[in-house]
FIKOL-57555 format. One line per field, with one value per residue (C-alpha): residue in three letters; x, y negated, z. Coordinates in nm, 2 decimals. Layout:
BEGIN
rest	ALA|...
xx	X|...
yy	Y|...
zz	Z|...
***
This chain:
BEGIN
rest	UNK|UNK|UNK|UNK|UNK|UNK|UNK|UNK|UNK|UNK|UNK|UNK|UNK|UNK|UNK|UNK|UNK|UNK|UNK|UNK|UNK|UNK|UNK|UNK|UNK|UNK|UNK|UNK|UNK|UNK|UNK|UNK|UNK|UNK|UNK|UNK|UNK|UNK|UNK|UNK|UNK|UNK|UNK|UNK|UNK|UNK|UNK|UNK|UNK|UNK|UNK|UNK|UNK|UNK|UNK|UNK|UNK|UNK|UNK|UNK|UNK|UNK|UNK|UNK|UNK|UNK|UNK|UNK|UNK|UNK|UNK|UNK|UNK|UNK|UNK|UNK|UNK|UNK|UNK|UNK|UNK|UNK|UNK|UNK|UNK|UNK|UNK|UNK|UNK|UNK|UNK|UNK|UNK|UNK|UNK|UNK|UNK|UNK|UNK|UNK|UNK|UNK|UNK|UNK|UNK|UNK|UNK|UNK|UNK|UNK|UNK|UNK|UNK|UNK|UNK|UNK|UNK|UNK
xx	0.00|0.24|0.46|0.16|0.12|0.44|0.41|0.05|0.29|0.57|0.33|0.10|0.49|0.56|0.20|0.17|0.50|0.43|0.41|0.07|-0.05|0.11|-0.09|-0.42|-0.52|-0.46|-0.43|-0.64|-0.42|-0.11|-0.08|-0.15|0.20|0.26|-0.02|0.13|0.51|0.33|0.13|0.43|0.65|0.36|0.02|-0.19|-0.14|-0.11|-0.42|-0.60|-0.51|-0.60|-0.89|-1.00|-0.98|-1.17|-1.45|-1.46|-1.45|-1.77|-1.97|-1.88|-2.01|-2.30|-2.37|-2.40|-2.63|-2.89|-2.85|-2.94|-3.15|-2.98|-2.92|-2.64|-2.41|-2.43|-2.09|-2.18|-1.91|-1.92|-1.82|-1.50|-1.27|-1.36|-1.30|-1.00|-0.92|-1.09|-0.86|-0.59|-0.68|-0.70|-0.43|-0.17|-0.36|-0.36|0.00|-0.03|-0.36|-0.45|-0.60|-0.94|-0.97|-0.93|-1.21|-1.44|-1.43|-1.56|-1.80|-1.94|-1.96|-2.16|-2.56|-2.74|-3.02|-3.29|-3.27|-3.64|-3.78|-3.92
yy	0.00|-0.23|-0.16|-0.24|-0.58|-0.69|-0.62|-0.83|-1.07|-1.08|-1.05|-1.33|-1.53|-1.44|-1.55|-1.85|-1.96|-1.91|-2.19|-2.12|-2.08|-2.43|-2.57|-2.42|-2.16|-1.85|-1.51|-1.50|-1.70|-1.42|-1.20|-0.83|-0.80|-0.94|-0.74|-0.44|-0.51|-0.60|-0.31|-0.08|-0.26|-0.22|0.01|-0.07|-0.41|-0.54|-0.39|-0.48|-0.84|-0.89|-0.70|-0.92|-1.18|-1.03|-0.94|-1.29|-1.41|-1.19|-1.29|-1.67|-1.53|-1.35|-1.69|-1.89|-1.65|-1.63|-2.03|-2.07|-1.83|-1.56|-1.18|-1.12|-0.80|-0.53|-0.52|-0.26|-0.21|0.19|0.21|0.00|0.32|0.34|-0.09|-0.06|0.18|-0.01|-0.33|-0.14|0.04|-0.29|-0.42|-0.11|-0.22|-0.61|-0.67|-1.02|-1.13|-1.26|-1.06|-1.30|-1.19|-0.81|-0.90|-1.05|-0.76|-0.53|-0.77|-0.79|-0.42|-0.39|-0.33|-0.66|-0.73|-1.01|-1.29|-1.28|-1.63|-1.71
zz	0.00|0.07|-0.22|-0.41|-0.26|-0.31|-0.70|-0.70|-0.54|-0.81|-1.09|-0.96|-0.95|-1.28|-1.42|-1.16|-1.30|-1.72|-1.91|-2.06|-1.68|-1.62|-1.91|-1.72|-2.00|-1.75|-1.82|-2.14|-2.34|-2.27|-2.58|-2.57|-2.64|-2.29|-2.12|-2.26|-2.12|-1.74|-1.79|-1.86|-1.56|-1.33|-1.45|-1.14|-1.05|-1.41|-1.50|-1.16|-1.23|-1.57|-1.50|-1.25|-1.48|-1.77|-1.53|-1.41|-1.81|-1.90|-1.64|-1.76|-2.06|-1.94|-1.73|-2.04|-2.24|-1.97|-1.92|-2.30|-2.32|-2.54|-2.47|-2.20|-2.21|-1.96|-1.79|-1.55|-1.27|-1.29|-1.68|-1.56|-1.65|-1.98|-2.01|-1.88|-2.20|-2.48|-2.35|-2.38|-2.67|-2.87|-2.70|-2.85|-3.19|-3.19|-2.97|-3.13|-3.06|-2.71|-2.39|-2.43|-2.80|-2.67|-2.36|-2.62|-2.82|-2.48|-2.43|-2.85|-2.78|-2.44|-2.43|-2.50|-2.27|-2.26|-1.97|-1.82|-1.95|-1.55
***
């Protein structure tokens, strides 16, 4: 456990510290390229921490479809597994592209529901 934390630690350094985290764009804006190499230094807390922030970037999504009325994406938390794969699997296929673009992606492909029009 603690070994753990201390990687969370460094990587949250290494992020904190980026340039494109000084310019405010955060994790989404890092390549998949540069997932990948976190992810091979570090499986668990790499994932866990990009994870967090995809989760966090599809419920800003969801937020704004239900606020404007359009369908919202089912981003249920027990399929997070199989997320976790299709990230990475477009990751290993789009190294150039960025983390958001490989989010989004998830997200296009999730159930569409309707927002109750209360």
């Amino acid at each position: 456990m603690r070994l753990r934390l201390y990687g969370l630690a460094t990587l949250l350094i290494m992020v904190n510290g980026s340039e494109v985290a000084a310019q405010g764009y955060g994790l989404g804006m890092r390549s998949c390229g540069e997932f990948a190499r976190a992810y091979a230094a570090n499986p668990a807390v790499a994932e866990d921490v990009y994870f967090a922030w995809a989760q966090g970037f599809m419920s800003g999504l969801n937020l704004d479809a239900v606020a404007n009325r359009r369908p919202y994406r089912v981003i249920n938390g027990n399929d997070m597994p199989s997320q976790k794969i299709e990230i990475r699997s477009y990751c290993d296929a789009h190294p150039l592209a960025t983390y958001s673009q490989s989010v989004f992606a998830l997200y296009s492909s999730l159930p569409a529901m309707r927002a109750n029009s209360n």
